[in-house]
N, C-alpha and C positions, 0 to 999 in steps of 0.2 A: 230728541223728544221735544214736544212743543210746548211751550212754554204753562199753557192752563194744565196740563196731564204730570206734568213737573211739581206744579203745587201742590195736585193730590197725592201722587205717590211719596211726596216730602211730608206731610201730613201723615199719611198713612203710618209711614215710619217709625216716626214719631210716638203716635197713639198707641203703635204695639208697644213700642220702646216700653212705653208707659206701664203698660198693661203686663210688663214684661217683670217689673218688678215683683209679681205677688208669684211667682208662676213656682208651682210645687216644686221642680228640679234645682230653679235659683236661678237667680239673673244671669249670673254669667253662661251657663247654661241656653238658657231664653235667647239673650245677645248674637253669642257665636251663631246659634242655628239663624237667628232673623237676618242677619248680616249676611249670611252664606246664602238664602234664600234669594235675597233681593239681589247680593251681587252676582246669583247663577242667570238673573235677566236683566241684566245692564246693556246690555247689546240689544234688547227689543226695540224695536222702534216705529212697529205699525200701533197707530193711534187704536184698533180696535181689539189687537192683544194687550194693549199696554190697559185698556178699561177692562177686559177680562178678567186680566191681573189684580186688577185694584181691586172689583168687585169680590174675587176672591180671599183678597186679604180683608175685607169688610166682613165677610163672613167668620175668616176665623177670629177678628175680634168679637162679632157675637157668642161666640164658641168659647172662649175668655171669658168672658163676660158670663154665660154660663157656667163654667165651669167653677169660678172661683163663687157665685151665688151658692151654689148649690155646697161647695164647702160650706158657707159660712152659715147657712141651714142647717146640715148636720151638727158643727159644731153649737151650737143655739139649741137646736133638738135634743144632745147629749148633756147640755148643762141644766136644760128646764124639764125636763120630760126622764121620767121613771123607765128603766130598760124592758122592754116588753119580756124578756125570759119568763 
């Protein structure tokens, strides 16, 4: 792997890593499967699968990033706001 695509994919890692602590099922949960993700393409090594890649995992952390807003919305919504019933 060449050395500038190294830093993003180490990066990337990382920022799920991160992302990985709030994640509904539980970190460890989160961990195993990201670990298992990334070491199923440890062997890639063309420069323009390996950005595919990344761009892919850029997406699911918008998809995070979604996902856990939009909790924190409902919750926020269930504390200040009267139940429509």
């Amino acid at each position: 792997m060449s050395n500038p695509l190294r830093g993003e994919v180490i990066r990337l890692y990382k920022n799920l890593l991160y992302l990985g602590r709030e994640y509904p099922k539980g970190t460890t949960y989160f961990r195993e499967r990201l670990k298992a993700a990334f070491m199923k393409n440890k062997d890639v090594t063309d420069p323009e699968k390996i950005k595919k890649l990344v761009d892919r995992g850029e997406f699911v952390i918008k998809e995070l990033e979604a996902l856990y807003f939009l909790r924190k919305y409902r919750a926020m919504k269930r504390h200040y706001y009267e139940p429509e019933h």
